[in-house]
Every structure is written in C-alpha cells, then in structure tokens.
C-alpha positions in Angstrom: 9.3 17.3 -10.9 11.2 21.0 -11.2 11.2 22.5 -14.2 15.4 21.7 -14.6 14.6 18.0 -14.5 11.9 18.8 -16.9 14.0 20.3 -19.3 16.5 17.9 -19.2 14.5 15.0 -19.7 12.8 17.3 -22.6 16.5 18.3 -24.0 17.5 14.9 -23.9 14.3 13.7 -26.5 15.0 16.8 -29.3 16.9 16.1 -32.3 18.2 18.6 -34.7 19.0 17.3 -38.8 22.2 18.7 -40.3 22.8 19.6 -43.4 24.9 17.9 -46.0 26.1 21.0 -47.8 27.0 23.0 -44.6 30.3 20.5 -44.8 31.3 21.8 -48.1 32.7 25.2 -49.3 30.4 28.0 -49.8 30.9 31.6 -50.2 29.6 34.8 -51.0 28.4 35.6 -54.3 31.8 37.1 -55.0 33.9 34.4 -53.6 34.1 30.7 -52.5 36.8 30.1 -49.7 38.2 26.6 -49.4 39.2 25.1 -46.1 41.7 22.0 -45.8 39.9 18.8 -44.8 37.1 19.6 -46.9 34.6 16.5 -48.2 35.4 15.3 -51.7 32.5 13.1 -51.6 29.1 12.5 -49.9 30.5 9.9 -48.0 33.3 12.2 -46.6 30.3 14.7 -45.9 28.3 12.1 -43.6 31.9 11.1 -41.3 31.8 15.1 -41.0 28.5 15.3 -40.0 28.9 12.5 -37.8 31.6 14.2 -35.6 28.6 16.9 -34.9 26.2 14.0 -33.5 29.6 12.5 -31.2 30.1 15.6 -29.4 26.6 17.0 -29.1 24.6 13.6 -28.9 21.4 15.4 -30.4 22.5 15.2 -34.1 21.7 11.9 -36.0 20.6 12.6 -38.8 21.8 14.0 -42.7 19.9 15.9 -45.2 21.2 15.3 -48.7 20.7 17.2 -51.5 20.3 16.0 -54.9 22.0 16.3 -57.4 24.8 17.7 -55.0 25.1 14.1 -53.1 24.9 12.1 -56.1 26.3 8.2 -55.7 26.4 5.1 -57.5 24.8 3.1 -54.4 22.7 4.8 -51.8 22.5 1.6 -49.6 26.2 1.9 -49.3 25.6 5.4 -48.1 23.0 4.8 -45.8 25.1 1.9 -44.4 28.2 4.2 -44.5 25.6 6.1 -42.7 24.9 3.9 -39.5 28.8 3.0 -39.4 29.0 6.4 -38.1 26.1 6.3 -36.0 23.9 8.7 -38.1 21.2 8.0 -40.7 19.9 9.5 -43.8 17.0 12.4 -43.6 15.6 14.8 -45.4 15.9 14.4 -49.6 16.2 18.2 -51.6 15.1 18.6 -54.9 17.2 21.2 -56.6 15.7 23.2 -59.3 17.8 26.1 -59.4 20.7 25.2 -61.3 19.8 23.9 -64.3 19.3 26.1 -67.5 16.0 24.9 -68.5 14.8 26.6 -65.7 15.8 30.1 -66.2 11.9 31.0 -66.4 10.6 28.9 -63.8 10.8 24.7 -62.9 7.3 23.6 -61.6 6.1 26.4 -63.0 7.5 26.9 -66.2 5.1 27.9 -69.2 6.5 24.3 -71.2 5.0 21.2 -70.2 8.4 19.9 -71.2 10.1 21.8 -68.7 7.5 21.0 -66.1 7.7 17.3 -66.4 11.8 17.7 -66.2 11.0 19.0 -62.5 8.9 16.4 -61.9 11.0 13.9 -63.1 13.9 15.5 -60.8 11.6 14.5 -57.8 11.1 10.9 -59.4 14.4 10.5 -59.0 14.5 12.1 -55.6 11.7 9.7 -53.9 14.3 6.8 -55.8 16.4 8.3 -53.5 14.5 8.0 -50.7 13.6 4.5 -51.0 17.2 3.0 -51.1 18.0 5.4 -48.1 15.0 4.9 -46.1 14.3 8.8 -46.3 10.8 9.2 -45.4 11.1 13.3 -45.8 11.3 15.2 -49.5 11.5 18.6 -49.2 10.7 21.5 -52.2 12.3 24.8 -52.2 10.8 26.8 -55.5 12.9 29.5 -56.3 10.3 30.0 -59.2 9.3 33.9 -60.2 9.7 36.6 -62.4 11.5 39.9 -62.6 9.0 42.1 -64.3 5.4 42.7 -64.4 3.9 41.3 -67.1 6.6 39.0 -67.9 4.0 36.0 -66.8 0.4 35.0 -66.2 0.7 34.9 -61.9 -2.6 33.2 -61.8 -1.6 31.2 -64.2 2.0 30.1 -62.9 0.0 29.0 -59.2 -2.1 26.7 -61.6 0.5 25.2 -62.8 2.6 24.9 -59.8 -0.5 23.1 -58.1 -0.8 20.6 -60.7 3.3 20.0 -60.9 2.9 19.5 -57.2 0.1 16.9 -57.1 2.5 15.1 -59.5 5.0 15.1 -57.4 2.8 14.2 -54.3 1.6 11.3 -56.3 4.8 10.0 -56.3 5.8 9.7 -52.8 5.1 6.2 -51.0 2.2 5.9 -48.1 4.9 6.4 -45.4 6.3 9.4 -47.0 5.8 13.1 -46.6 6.5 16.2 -48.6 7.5 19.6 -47.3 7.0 22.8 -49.0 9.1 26.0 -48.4 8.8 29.1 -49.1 10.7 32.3 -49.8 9.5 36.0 -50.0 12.0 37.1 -52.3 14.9 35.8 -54.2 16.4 34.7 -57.0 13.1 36.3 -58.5 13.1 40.1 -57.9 9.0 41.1 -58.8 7.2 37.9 -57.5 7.5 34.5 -56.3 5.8 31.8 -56.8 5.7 30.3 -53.2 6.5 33.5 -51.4 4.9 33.1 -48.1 3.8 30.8 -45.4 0.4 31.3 -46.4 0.5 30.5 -50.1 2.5 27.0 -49.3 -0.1 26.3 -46.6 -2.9 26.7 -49.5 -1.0 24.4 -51.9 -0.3 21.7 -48.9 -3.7 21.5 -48.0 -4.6 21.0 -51.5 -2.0 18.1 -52.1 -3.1 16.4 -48.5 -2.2 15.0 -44.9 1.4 14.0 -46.1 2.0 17.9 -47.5 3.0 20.3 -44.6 5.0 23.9 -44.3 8.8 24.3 -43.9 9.3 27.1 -42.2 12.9 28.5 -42.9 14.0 31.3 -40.3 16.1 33.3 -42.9 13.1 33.7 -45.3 11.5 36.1 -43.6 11.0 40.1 -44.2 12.9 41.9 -41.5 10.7 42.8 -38.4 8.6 39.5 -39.2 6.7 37.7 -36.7 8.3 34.5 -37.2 6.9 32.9 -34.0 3.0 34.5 -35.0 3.5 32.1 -38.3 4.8 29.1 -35.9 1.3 29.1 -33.6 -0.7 29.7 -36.6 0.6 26.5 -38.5 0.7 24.5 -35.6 -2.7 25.5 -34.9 -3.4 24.0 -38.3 -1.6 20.5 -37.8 1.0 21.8 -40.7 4.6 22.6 -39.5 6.5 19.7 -41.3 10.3 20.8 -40.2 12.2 24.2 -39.2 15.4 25.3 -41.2 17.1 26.8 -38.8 20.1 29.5 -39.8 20.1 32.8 -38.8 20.3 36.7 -40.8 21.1 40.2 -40.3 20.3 41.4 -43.7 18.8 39.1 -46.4 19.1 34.9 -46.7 22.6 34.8 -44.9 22.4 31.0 -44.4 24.3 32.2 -40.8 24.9 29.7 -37.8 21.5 29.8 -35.7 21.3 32.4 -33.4 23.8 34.3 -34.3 22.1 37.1 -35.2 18.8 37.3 -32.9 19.2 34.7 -30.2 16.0 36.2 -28.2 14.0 35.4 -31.9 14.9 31.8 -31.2 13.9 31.8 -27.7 10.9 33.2 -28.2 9.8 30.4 -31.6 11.4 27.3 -29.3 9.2 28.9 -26.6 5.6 28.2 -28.7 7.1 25.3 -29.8 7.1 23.8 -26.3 4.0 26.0 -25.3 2.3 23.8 -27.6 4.0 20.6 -27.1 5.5 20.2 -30.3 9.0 19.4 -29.4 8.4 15.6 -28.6 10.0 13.1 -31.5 6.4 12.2 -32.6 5.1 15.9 -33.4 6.1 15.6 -36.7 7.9 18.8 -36.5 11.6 17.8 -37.8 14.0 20.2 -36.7 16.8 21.0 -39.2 19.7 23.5 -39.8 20.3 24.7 -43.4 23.6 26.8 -43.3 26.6 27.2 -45.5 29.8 28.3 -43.3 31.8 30.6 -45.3 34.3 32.2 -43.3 34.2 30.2 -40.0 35.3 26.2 -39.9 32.6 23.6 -41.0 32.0 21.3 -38.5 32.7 23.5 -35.5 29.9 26.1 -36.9 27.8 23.1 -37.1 28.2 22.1 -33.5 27.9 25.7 -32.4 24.4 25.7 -34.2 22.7 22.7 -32.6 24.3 24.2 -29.2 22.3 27.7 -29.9 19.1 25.4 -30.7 19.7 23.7 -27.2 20.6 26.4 -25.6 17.2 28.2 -27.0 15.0 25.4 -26.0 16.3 25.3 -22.7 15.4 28.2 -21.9 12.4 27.8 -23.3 12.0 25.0 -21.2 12.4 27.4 -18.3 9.8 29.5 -18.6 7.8 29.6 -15.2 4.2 29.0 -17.4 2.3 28.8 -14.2 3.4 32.1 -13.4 3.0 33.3 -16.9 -0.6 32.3 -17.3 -1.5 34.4 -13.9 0.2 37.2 -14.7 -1.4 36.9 -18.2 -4.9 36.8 -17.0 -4.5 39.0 -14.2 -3.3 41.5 -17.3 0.1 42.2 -15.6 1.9 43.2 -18.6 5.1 43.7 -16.8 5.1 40.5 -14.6 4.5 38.7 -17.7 7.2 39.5 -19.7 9.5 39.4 -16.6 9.1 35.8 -16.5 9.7 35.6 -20.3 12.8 37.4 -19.8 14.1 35.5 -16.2 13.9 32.4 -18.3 15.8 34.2 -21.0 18.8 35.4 -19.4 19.0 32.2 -17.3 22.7 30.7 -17.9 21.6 27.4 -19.5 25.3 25.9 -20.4 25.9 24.4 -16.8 22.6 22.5 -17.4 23.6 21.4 -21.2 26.8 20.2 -20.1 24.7 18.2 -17.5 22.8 16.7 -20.3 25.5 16.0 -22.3 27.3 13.9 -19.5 23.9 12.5 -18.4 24.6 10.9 -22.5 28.0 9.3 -21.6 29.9 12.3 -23.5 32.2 15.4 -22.6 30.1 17.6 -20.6 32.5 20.8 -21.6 32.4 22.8 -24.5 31.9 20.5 -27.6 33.4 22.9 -29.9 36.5 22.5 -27.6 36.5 18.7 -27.2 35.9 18.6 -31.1 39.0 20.2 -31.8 41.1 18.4 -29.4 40.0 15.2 -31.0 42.6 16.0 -33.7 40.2 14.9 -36.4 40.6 18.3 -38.1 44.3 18.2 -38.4 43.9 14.1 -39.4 41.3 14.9 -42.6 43.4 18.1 -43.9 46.0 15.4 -44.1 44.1 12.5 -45.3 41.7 14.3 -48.0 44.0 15.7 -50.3 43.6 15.1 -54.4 40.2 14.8 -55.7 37.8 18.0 -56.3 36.4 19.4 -53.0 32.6 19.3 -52.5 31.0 22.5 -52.5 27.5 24.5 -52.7 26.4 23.6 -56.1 29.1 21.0 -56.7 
C-alpha cells in the first residue's frame, strides 16, 4: 500500500471534538463582538456544531461546559444531539467564575470552599451520565499573585486530596483529564503549571487520570512535541486542545500561527501510533473566534488538523530512519520537510468525497448552504450565548 492510500485510510479514522463555546461570542478582554445568528441556547450551539461535522465528516462530537451549557434535560440534549448526527463529549468543570474562588477552588485554604469545587464536579459527572459523556476534563486556574501570599506545598496537598474526591466520583467507564497552565489568571505561581506537575497528580489519582495537553499553554519557544513523546511514552496523553498563539493563551484557530509546530506534534503522534480511535488520545479544539465567523473558523480548524496529520502521514519513515542512523542530518530533515511542504488539499478533498460529501473547500460549501443567512434570520430575541454566559 503507498503511503497516500495509507494516509487516507488513516485520515478517514481521526476524529477531532469541537467546542461548545467556540459557537458563542467571545472577545478580548476589552470587548465582546456579537455576530448575527449567534446560539441563544445549548441546543442552538450543538445544530452549529453540527454544520462543522456535515462539511468536514471528521467532527462528531461536542464539548460542553458547565455551568455555560446548563439545561433542564440533558437526554433531550443528547438526543437533540444524534438528530443532528453528533453526540455529547467532553464535560468542563468551570471554577473560575465564581467569587468564592477568588483565592483558589480545589485548592482554597477553606474546606468549605474546597467541597463547593468538588461539588461543581458532582454535578458535572450528573452530567455525564444523562449524556453518556465518558470524558471530565479540569482546568485549575488556581494560584497566587505574591510570594508568601500561600503555603505552595501546602496548596499541592490540598489539590491532591480535592482531586481524589473528585476521581472518586467518576463511574468505572469514566476518565478524568487534567490540564495545565504555566501562567494565568495567577501572576506568581500556579497550581497545575506544567505537564509534569499534572502528570504527578494523575498518576497519583490512577489509570482513569491522564494529561491534557493544551497547545496555547505553553512558554514561547517550548517543545511542545518533546512533552507529547514523553507522555505518550508514559501511557498518559488523555486529549489535545488544539488552538493556536502568537503571544500568550490566544484561543486562535489551530495553525494559524505555527502550522510547522503542528506538523511536527501530529508527526509523533502517528510515529507512535497514537492516532487510531482506540489510543485513548481524544483530539479536541478549544478556541473562542472573536473577530472571524464561528462556524467557518471552526471548519478551518479541523481542516488545519487534517491538513497537519496528512502530512504527517507523509513522512517517508523508512527513509527517515536511514538517514537517522546513518547520522545524515541533512537528509533527515529533508524528508521532514518534503512531507511538509507537500500540497495535501487535493488529497483531503479526496477523502472528503471518498465520505459521500463535497470534496471542495468546506468553508466554501458551508457558506453556500445559506444556513448562515437562515439562523441570523431565525435567532433573533432571546440573550445570545457567550464565553462565560
């Protein structure tokens, strides 16, 4: 079999989870921009999220994020869900927008406050079990602003004994994964700032605890795909958020910024066979589109992932692995960069009619759909969905 056949039938396995909140309006931290046709609800979210999997074919299924996606019935969501040919993901616990945790959620000094984030994931997993979520996924944005201002040793006691609460409450068939962020909203430390420190508290809690690696939490000149074979190598990469940065956390569309960064993590990814449905590796997008339209910045997202793994696909690994032991420096990295610049959209839109659907652009065939025009008519009155709403 050549490799293109080998990357199609590859190509045509990988799934990438979309984010809820990505339909909504977001902004900077100066303004939020609204766009007609926004989602007033979570279900209006979902039929969004569902136009990404019809023209892309690789997109089936919907983080929510809780209390954002809040609803009186979440089997009527989840079967909302299917009617639109998607299903329910990843469940997010939020703990940064509530007041009590000002000085830290899972962490907090008070027991009270600790059990209120505990409780928060109670009612997550709830969540989970009407939607037949088998994924709960932490984000601590836990830390202090000045030295002194708390114990450290002290706050990563507490968080491991919050977290084997939380762990205790997830079902047999359920997982947890824990992110982590180097900086931010905490300015001196943070409590889960690195990929190490929420590897150390996963293998504490057990099998079901693994590492989200987030590709915008990441100091700049970082490694990202070093960290990638190094949990992989330990059995513990739970799920990518993919989005993309030129500065800090910009939550842009994935590879916008560095498309050769996410050729070169897709490339370990399939170097180490990790990209089949079973790997346990779930591959998600957490983005908020501020300037550019929702869904299309969605579909141009799982496109960049495609288009990524493609070409990781590509890589001649035969001829990498001779050039690599013969220590041919040059060679090698030529066939890292032929498979690079190799013009992969020909062969995506092959994949994408080899799936019964539109083998040209999906952004374009999205917007001839006219389902833009039809929900800016349709979805007016109500109070718009957005980040934090």
């Amino acid at each position: 079999m050549d490799r293109q056949q080998a990357a199609l039938d590859a190509l045509r396995q990988q799934t990438i989870e979309l984010p809820s909140w990505a339909f909504g309006n977001s902004g900077t931290r100066f303004k939020v921009f609204g766009t007609p046709g926004t989602p007033r609800d979570p279900f209006e979210k979902i039929s969004d999220a569902a136009q990404v999997h019809r023209y892309t074919g690789v997109a089936p299924r919907v983080s929510l994020h809780i209390p954002w996606d809040l609803v009186d019935d979440y089997g009527k969501l989840a079967a909302h869900a299917a009617d639109n040919g998607v299903a329910i993901g990843t469940v997010n616990s939020n703990l940064f927008q509530d007041d009590d945790y000002k000085l830290g959620s899972l962490t907090h000094p008070d027991p009270a406050v600790r059990a209120k984030a505990v409780a928060h994931h109670a009612q997550c997993v709830d969540v989970m079990r009407a939607t037949g979520s088998k994924e709960l996924k932490v984000w601590l944005p836990d830390g202090t602003n000045y030295p002194g201002q708390d114990d450290l040793r002290q706050r990563q006691e507490r968080l491991a004994e919050s977290l084997q609460q939380v762990y205790a409450l997830l079902d047999d068939d359920q997982r947890m994964v824990l992110e982590y962020k180097f900086f931010e909203p905490a300015f001196y430390s943070t409590d889960v700032p690195d990929w190490g420190t929420s590897l150390l508290h996963c293998l504490a809690l057990g099998e079901r605890a693994e590492v989200v690696l987030d590709t915008g939490h990441h100091a700049p000149g970082t490694n990202i795909e070093f960290i990638v074979v190094q949990l992989l190598r330990a059995g513990r990469l739970g799920a990518f958020d993919f989005n993309s940065r030129f500065y800090a956390d910009d939550d842009l569309m994935a590879g916008a910024a560095d498309p050769f960064q996410l050729f070169r993590i897709m490339y370990e990814i399939v170097r180490s066979d990790a990209l089949r449905p079973d790997s346990g590796v779930n591959f998600m997008l957490d983005q908020c589109h501020n300037v550019e339209e929702k869904i299309p910045g969605q579909i141009r997202s799982v496109t960049n992932v495609q288009q990524a793994t493609a070409k990781a696909l590509l890589v001649d690994r035969e001829a990498l692995r001779a050039a690599q032991r013969s220590g041919d420096v040059l060679a090698a990295n030529d066939v890292f960069m032929d498979a690079y610049h190799t013009d992969v959209r020909p062969l995506l839109a092959q994949l994408r009619e080899s799936m019964g659907l539109s083998g040209e652009d999906p952004v374009a065939a999205y917007r001839a759909s006219g389902y833009a025009e039809r929900i800016a008519a349709e979805r007016v009155g109500g109070q718009q969905a957005g980040w934090g709403a």
